[in-house]
VOPAGU-2260 file (C-alpha; in pm, 1 decimal, decimal comma):
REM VOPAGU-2260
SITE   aa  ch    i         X         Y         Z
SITE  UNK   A    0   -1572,6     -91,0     973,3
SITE  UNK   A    1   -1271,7     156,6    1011,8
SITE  UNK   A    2   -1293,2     526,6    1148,8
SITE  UNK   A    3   -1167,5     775,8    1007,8
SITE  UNK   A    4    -857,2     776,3    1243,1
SITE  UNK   A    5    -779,8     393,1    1215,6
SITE  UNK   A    6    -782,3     438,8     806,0
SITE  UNK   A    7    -574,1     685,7     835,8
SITE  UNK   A    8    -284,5     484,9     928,4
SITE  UNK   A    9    -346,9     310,3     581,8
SITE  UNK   A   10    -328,6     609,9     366,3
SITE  UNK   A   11      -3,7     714,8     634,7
SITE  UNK   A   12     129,3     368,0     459,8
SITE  UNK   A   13      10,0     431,6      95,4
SITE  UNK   A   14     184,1     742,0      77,1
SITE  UNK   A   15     522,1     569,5     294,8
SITE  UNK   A   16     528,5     294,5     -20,8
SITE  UNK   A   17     438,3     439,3    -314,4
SITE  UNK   A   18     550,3     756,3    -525,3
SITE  UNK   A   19     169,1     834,3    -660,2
SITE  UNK   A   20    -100,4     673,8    -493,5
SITE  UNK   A   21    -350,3     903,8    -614,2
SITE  UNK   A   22    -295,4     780,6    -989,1
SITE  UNK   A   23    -233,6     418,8    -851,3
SITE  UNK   A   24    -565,0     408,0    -690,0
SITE  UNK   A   25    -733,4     549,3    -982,7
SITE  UNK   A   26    -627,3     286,5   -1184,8
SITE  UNK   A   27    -699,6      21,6    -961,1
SITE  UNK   A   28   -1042,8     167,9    -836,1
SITE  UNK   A   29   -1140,4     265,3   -1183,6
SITE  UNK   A   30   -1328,1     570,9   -1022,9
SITE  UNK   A   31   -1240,7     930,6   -1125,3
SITE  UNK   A   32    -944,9    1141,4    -978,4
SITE  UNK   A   33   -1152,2    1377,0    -752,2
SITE  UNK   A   34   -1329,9    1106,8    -586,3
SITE  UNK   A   35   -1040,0     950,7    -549,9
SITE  UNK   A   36    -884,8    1269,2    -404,5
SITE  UNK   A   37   -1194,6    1335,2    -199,5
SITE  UNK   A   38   -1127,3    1018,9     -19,1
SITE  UNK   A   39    -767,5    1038,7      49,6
SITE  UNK   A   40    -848,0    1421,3     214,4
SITE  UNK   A   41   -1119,9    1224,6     421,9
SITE  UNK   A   42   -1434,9    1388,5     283,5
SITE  UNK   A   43   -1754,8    1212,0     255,1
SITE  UNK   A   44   -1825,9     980,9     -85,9
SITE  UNK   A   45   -2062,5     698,6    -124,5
SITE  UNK   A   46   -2043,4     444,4      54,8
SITE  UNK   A   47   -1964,6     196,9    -246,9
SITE  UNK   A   48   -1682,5     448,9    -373,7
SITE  UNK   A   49   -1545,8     438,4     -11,3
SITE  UNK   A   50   -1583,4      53,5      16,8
SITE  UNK   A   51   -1414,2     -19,0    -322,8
SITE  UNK   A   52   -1116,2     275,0    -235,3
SITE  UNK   A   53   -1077,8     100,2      86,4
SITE  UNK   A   54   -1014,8    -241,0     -28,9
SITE  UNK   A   55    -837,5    -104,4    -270,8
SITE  UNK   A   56    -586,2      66,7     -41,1
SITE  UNK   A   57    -560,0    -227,7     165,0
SITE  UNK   A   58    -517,0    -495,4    -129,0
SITE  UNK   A   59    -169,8    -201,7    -234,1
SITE  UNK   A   60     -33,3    -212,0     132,2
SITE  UNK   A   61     -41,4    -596,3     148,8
SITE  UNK   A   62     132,9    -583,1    -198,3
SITE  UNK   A   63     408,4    -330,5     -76,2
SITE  UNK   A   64     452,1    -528,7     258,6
SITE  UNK   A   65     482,4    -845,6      93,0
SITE  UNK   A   66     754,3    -694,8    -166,1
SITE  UNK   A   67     954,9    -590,9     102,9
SITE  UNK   A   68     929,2    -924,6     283,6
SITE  UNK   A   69    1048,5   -1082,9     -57,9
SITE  UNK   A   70    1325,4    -844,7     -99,3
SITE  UNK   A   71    1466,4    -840,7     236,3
SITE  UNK   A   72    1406,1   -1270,1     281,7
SITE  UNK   A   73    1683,3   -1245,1     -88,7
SITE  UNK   A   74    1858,3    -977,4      79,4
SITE  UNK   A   75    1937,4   -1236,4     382,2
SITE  UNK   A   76    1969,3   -1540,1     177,5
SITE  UNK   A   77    2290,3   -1367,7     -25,8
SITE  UNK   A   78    2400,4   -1240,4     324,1
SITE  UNK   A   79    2450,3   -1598,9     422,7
SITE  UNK   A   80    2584,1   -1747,1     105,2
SITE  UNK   A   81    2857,5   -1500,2     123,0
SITE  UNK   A   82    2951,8   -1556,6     491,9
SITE  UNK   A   83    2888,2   -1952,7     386,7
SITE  UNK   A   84    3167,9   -1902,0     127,2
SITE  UNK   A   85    3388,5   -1654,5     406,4
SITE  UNK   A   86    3414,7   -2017,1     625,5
SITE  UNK   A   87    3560,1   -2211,7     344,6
């Protein structure tokens, strides 16, 4: 299970990728806005609510690393069509 200070990395990296994480995780937590802002100040919620907010903080990161992945993999690929066409 994480500490307090390890998970906070996570919400470090949930705030880094996205604009509003507080509505994002309400709508993918389906639990209310203050326990969902309870949680991201580090107070104490049941451990269900904490379980489902974690996983669904972690499942968001993974998205926003993989999108970045995606977009910087294209970014390369037209990097080295154009210097593939420079040669010519």
């Amino acid at each position: 299970m994480y500490t307090k200070r390890k998970f906070q990395k996570q919400i470090d990296l949930l705030y880094h990728y996205y604009k509003e994480p507080l509505k994002l995780l309400i709508e993918h937590s389906g639990l209310a806005r203050p326990t969902v802002w309870r949680f991201l100040k580090g107070k104490n919620l049941r451990t269900y609510n904490q379980d489902k907010l974690i996983e669904c903080v972690i499942t968001l990161n993974e998205e926003a690393v993989a999108k970045r992945k995606a977009l910087k993999d294209r970014g390369d690929k037209i990097l080295q069509l154009e210097l593939d066409l420079l040669k010519r």
